[in-house]
C-alpha positions in Angstrom: -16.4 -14.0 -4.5 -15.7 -10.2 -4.9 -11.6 -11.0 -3.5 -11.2 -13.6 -6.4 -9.5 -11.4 -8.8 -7.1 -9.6 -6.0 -6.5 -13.5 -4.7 -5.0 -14.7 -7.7 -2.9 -11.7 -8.8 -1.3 -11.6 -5.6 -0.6 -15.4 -5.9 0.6 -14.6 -9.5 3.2 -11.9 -8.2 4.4 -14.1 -5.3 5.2 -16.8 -7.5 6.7 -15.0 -10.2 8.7 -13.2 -7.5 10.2 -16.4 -5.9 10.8 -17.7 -9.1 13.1 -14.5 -10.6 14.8 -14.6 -7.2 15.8 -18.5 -7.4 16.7 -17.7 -11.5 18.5 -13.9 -10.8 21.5 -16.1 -9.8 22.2 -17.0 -13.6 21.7 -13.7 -14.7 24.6 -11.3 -14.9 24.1 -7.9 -13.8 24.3 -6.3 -17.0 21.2 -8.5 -17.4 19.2 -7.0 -15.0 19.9 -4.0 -15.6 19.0 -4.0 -18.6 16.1 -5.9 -17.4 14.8 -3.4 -14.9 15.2 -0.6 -17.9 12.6 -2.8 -20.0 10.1 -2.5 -17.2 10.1 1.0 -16.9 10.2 1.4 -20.6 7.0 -0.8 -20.4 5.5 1.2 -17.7 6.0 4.2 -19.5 4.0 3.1 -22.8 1.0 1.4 -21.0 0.5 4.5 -18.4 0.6 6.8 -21.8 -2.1 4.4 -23.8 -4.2 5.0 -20.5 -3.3 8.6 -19.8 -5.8 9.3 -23.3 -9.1 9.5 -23.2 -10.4 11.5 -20.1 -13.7 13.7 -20.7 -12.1 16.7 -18.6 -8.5 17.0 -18.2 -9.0 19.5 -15.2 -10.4 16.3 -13.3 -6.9 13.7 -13.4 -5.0 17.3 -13.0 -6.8 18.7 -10.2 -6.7 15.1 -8.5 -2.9 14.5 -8.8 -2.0 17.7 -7.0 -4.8 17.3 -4.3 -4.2 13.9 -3.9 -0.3 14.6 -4.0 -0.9 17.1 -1.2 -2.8 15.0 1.0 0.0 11.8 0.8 2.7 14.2 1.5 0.7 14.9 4.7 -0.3 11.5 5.6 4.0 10.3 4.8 2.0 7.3 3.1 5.5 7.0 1.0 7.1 6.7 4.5 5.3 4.0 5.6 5.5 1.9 3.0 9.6 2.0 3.3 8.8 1.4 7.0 6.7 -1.7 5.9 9.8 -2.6 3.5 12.6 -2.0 6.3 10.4 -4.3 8.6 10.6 -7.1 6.2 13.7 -6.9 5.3 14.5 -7.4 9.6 12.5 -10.3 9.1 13.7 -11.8 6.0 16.8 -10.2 5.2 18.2 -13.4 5.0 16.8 -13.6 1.5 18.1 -11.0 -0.3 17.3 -7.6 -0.5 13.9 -6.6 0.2 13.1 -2.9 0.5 13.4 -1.8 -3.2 11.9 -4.8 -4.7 8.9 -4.3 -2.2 8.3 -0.3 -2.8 9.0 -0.7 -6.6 6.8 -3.6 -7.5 4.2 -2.4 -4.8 3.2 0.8 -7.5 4.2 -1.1 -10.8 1.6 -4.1 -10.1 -0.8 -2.1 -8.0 -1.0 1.3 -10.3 -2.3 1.3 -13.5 -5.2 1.2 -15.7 -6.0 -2.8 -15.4 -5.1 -3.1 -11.5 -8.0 -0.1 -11.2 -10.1 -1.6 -14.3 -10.1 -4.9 -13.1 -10.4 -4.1 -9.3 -13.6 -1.9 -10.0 -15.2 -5.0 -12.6 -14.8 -7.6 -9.7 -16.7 -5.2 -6.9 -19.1 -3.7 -9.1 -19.6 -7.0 -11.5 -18.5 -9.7 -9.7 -16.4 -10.2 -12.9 -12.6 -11.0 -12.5 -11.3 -11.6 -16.5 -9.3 -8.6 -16.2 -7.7 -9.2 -12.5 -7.1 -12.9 -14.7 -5.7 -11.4 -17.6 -3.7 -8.8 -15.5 -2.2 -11.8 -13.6 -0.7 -13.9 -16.2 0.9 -10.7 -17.5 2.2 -9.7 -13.8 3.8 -13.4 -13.7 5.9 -13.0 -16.4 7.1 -9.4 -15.3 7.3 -10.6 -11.6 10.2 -13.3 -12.7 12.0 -10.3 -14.5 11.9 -7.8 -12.0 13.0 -10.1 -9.6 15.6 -11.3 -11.3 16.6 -7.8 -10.9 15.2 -6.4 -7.4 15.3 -9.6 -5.4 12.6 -11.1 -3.2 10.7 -8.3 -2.1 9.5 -8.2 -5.0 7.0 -11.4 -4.2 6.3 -9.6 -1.0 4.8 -6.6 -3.1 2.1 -9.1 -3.6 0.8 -8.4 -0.4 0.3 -5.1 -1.5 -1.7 -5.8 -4.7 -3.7 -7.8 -2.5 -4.7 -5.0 -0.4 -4.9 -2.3 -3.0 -7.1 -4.6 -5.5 -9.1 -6.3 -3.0 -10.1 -2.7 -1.2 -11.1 -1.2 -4.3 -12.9 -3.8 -5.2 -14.7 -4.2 -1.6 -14.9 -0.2 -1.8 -16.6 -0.3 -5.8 -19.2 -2.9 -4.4 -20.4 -0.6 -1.6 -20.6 2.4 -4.6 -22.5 1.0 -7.5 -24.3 4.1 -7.7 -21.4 6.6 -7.5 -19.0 4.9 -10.1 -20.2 5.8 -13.1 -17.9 5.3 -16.5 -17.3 8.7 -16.0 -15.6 8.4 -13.0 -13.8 5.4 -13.6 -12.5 6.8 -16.8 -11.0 9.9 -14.9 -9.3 7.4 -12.5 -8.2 5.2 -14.9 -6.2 8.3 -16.4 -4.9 9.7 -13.2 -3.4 5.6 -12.4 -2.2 5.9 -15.5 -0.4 9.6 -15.7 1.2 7.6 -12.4 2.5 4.7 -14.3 4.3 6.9 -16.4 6.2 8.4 -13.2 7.2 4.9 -12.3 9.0 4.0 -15.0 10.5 7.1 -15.1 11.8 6.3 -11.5 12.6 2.8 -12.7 14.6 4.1 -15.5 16.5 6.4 -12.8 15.0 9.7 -14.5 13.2 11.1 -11.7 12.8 10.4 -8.0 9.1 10.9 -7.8 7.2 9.8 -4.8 4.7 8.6 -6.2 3.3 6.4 -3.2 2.5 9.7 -2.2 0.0 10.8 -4.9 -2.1 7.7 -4.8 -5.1 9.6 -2.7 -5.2 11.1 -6.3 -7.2 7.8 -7.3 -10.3 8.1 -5.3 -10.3 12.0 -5.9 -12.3 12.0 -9.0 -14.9 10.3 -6.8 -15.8 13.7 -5.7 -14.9 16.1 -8.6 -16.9 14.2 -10.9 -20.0 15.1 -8.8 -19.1 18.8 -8.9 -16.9 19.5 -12.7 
């Protein structure tokens, strides 16, 4: 099934989210702060192993600022903190929600094995990267949460939907995804891990929910550059 991959990293993140929540309460908060810092340190160094390797750098340029462009017109980082205020109404009861949600929602859903792995399970009907991806996002899920609280299992739901319609979207365009292409958004996810944990390490204040049209934008400029 083309959803396998996307089913059991969302599982993975929910779990390791409930669990850092339930263990958060024997960490001090020098702890997670520290913590959180090592995740966005981590971000950092995978987005810039990623960020090398495109075959025209006008491509992953020309598709952040477009793509940056048109999320600033659609408010997609808006909604999202909508989606995050709702379900913290609903579940407030459990902690803090909003941050956890927003913040996990890019670090587990942007990034060159969430786009990797999504485009090998609709093109290939192959899910060892989704797998591999998922026992890695465990482990970081119980940290972050120890940090950010429950929302961030919720931002499972959001890997779910970002992983699953890429996938369902790379199985309807076998013939338009070449390795070119996915190579050019595979460096544009990544140049946008980099902003993430540089927001994570409270550097910046990038919206970066905002500039993920950016990864369907080489789609097009590969056809034409």
């Amino acid at each position: 099934m083309i959803l396998t991959g996307a089913l059991v990293n969302c599982a993975a993140i929910v779990a390791g989210g409930i669990l850092g929540t339930l263990g958060s309460r024997l960490m001090p908060e020098k702890m997670k702060e520290t913590v959180l810092a090592a995740t966005g340190l981590i971000s950092i160094g995978i987005g810039i192993s990623g960020a090398i390797g495109s075959n025209n750098q006008l491509i992953p340029i020309l598709a952040l600022v477009l793509g940056s462009v048109l999320g600033e017109l659609l408010h997609i980082d808006s909604g999202v903190t909508r989606v995050g205020s709702w379900l913290q109404a609903r579940f407030g009861r459990f902690g803090p929600i909003t941050e956890g949600f927003v913040s996990a929602s890019l670090v587990f859903a942007v990034g060159a094995m969430a786009i990797m792995g999504a485009l090998d399970s609709g093109l290939k009907n192959a899910h060892s990267i989704l797998l591999a991806k998922s026992a890695i996002d465990l482990a970081t899920a119980v940290a972050f949460a120890g940090s950010l609280g429950i929302g961030v299992a919720f931002s499972g739901l959001s890997v779910l939907v970002v992983e699953g319609g890429m996938a369902l979207l790379a199985s309807l365009l076998t013939g338009v995804l070449t390795q070119a292409v996915i190579t050019e958004i595979t460096v544009t996810g990544s140049l946008m891990l980099i902003g993430i944990g540089l927001n994570m390490l409270g550097l910046t204040k990038l919206r970066i929910m905002n500039m993920t049209p950016a990864l369907l934008l080489p789609i097009l400029l590969c056809r034409f550059m």
